[in-house]
Structures are given as structure tokens and as C-alpha cells.
N, CA, C and O atoms as a Tinker XYZ file with bonds, in Angstrom:
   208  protein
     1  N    125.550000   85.220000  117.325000    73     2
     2  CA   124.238000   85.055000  116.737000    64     1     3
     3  C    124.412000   84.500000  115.326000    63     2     4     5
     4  O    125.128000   85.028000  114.475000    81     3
     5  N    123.538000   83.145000  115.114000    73     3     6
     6  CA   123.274000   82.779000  113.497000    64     5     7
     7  C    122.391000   83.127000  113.042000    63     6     8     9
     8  O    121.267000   83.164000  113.544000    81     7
     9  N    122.824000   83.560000  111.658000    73     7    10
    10  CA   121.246000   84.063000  110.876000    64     9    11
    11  C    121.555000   82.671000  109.772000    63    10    12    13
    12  O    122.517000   82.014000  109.374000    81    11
    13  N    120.189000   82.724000  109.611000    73    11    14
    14  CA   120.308000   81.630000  108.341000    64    13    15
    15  C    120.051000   83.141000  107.014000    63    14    16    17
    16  O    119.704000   84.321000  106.984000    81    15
    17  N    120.472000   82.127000  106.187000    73    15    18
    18  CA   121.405000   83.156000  104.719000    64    17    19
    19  C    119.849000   83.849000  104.103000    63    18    20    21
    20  O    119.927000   84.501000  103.062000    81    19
    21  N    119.027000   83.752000  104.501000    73    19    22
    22  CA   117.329000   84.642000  104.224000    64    21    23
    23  C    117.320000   85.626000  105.205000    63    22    24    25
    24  O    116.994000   86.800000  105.025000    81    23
    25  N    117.675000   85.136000  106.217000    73    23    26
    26  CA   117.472000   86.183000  107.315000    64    25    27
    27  C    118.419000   87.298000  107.482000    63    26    28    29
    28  O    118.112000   88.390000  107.959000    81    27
    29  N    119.797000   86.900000  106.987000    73    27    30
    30  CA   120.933000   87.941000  106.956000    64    29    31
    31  C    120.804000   88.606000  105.912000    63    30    32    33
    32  O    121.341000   89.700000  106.088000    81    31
    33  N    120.106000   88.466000  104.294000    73    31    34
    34  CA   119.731000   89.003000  103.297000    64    33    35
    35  C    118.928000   90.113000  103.614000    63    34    36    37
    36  O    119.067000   91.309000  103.360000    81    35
    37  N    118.004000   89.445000  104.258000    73    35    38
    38  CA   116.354000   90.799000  104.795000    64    37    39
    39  C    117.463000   91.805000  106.193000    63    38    40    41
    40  O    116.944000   92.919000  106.267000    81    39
    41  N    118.734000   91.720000  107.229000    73    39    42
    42  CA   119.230000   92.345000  107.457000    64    41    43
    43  C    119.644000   93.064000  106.994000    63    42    44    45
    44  O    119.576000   94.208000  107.445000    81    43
    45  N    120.367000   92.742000  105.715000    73    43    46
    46  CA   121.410000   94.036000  105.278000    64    45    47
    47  C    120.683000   94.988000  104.162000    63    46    48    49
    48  O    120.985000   96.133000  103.827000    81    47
    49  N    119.316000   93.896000  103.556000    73    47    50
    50  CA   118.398000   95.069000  102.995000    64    49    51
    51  C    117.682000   95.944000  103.852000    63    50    52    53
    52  O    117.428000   97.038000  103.348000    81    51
    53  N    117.193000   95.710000  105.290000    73    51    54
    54  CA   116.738000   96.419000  106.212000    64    53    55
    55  C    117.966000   97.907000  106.174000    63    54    56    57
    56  O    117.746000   99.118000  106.204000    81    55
    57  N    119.294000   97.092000  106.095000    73    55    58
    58  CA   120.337000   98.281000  106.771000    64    57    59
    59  C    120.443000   99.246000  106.025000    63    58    60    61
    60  O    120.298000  100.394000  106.446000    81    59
    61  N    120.776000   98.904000  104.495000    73    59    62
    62  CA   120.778000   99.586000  103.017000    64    61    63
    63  C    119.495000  100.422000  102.870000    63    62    64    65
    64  O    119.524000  101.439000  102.177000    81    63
    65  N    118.440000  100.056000  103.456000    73    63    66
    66  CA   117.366000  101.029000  103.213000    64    65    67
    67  C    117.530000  102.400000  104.388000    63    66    68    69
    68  O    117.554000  103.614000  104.185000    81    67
    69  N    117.630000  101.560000  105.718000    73    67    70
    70  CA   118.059000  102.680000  106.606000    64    69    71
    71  C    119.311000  103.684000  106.483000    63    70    72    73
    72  O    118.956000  104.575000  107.255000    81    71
    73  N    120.202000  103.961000  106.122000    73    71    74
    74  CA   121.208000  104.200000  105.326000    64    73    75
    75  C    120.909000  105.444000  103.987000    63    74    76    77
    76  O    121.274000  106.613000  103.860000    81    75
    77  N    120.106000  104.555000  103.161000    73    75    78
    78  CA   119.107000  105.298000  102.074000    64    77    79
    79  C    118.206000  106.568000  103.072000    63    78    80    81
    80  O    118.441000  107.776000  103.124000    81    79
    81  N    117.408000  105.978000  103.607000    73    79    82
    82  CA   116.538000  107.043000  104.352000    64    81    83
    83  C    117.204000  107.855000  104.816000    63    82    84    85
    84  O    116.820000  108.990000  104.532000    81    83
    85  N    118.463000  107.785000  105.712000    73    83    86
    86  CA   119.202000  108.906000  106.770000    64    85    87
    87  C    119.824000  109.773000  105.572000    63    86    88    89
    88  O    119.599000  110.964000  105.786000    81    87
    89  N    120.723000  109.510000  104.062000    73    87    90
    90  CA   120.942000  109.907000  103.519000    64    89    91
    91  C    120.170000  110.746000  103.157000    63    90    92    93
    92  O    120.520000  111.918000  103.301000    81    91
    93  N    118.970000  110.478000  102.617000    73    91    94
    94  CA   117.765000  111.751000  102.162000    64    93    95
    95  C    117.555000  112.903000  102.624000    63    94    96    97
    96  O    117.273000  113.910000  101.975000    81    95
    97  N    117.732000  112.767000  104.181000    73    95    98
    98  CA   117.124000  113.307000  105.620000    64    97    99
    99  C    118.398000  114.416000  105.924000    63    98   100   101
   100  O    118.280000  115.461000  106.562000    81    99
   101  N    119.479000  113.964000  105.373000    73    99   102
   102  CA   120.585000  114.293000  107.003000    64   101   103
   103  C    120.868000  115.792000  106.563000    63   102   104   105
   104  O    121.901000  116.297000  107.003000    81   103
   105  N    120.183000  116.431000  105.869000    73   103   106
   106  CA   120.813000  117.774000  105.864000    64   105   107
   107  C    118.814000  118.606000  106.485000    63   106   108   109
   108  O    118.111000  119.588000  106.724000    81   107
   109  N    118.872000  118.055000  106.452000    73   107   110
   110  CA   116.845000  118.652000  107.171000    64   109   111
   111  C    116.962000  118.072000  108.798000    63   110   112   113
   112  O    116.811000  116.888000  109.096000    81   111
   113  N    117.289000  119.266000  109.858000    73   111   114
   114  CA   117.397000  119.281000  110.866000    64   113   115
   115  C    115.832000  119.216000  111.551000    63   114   116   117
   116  O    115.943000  119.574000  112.723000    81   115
   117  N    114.733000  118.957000  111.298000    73   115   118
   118  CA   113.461000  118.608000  111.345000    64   117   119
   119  C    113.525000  116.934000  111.429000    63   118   120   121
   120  O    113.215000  116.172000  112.345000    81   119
   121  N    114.052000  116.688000  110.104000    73   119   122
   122  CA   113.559000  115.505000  109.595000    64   121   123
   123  C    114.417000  114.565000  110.744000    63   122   124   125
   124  O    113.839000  113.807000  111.523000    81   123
   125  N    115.696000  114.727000  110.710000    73   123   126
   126  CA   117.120000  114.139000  111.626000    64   125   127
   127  C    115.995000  114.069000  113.070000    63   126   128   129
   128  O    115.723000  112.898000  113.338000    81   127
   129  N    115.445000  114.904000  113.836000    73   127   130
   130  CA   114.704000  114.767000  114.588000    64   129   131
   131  C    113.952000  114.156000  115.132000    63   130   132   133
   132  O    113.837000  113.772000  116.296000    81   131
   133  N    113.103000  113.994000  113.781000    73   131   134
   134  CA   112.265000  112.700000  113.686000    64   133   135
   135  C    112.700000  111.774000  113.715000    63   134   136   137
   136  O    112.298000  111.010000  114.593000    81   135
   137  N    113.917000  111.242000  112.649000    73   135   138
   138  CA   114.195000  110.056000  112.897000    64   137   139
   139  C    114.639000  109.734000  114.141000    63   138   140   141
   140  O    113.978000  108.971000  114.846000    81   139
   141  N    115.739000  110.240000  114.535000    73   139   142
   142  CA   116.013000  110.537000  116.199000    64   141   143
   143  C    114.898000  109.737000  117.142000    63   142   144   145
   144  O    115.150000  108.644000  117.649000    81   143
   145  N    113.675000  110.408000  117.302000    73   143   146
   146  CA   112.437000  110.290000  118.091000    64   145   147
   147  C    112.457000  108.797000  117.617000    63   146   148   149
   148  O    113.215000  107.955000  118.100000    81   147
   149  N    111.583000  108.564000  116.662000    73   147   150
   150  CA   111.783000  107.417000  116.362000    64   149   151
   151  C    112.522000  106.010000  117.004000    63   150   152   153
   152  O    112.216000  104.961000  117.572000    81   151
   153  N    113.535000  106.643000  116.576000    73   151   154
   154  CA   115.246000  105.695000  117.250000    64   153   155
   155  C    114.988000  105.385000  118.649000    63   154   156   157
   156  O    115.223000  104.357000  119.283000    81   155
   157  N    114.452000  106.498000  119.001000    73   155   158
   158  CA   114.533000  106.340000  120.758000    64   157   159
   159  C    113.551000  105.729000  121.250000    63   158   160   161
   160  O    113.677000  104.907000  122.158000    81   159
   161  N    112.089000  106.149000  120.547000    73   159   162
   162  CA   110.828000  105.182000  120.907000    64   161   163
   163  C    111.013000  103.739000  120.974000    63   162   164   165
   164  O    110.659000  102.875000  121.775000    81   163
   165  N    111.808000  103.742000  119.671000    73   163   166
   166  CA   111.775000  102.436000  119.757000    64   165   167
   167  C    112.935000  101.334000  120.732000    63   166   168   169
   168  O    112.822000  100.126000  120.940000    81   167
   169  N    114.010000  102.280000  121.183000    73   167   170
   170  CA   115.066000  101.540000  121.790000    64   169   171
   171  C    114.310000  101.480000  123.426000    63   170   172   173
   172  O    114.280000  100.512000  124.186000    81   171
   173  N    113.905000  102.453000  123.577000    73   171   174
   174  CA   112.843000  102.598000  125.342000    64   173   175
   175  C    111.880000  101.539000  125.181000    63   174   176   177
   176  O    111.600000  100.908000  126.201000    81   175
   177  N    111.083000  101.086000  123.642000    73   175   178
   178  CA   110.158000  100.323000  124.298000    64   177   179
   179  C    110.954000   99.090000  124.227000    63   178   180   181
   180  O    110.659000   98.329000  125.149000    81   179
   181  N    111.739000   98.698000  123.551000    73   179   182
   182  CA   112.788000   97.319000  123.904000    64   181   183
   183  C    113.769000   96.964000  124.739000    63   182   184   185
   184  O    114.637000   96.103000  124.597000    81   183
   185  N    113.489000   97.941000  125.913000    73   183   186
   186  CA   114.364000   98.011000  126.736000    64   185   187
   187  C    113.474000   98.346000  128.157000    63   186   188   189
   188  O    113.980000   98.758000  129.201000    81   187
   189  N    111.998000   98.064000  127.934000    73   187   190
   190  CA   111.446000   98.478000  128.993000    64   189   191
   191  C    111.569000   99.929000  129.746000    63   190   192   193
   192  O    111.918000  100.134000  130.909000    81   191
   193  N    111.308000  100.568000  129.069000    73   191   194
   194  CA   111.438000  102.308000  129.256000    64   193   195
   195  C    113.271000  102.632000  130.069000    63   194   196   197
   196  O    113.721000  103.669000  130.555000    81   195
   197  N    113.849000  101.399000  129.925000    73   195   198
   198  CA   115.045000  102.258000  129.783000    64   197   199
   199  C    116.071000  102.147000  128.886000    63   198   200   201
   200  O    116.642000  101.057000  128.866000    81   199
   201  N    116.508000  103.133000  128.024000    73   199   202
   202  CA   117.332000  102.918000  126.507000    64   201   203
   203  C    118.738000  103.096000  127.101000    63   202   204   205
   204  O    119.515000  103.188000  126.151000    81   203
   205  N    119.331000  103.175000  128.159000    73   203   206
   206  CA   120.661000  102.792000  128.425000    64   205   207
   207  C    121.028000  101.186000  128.335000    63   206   208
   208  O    122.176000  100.802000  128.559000    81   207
């Protein structure tokens, strides 16, 4: 996959923020949860309800 050099910028700030967020989170077994849920909603709906 090519990213042009804007698009790989807005990647690794996407990643650095996600990263940031899990850091905040990862000791709140609630919060880890959520994100979790999250993670999964979103991998099932891009995968057509199946996240394998």
C-alpha cells in the first residue's frame, strides 16, 4: 500500500493519538472495556459481521 506523504502524516497522528488514549485508560478496567467494544464494533462492521 502507498500513502502519499499527507496521508501517512494523518496515519501516524491517528496512531499517536490512539496510543495517547489507551495510555490514559489502561489501568481503568471499565474504560479498557470500552475501548475493547469499540475495537470490535468496529472490526465486525468492516468485516461484515465477521471480525475473524
Amino acid at each position: 500500500m502507498h500513502l502519499e506523504p499527507e496521508q501517512e502524516q494523518q496515519a501516524v497522528d491517528h496512531l499517536f493519538s490512539l496510543i495517547l488514549e489507551f495510555l490514559e485508560v489502561r489501568d481503568d478496567p471499565w474504560a479498557l472495556t470500552s475501548m475493547y467494544a469499540q475495537y470490535h464494533h468496529i472490526r465486525t462492521s468492516l468485516h461484515g459481521g465477521d471480525p475473524s
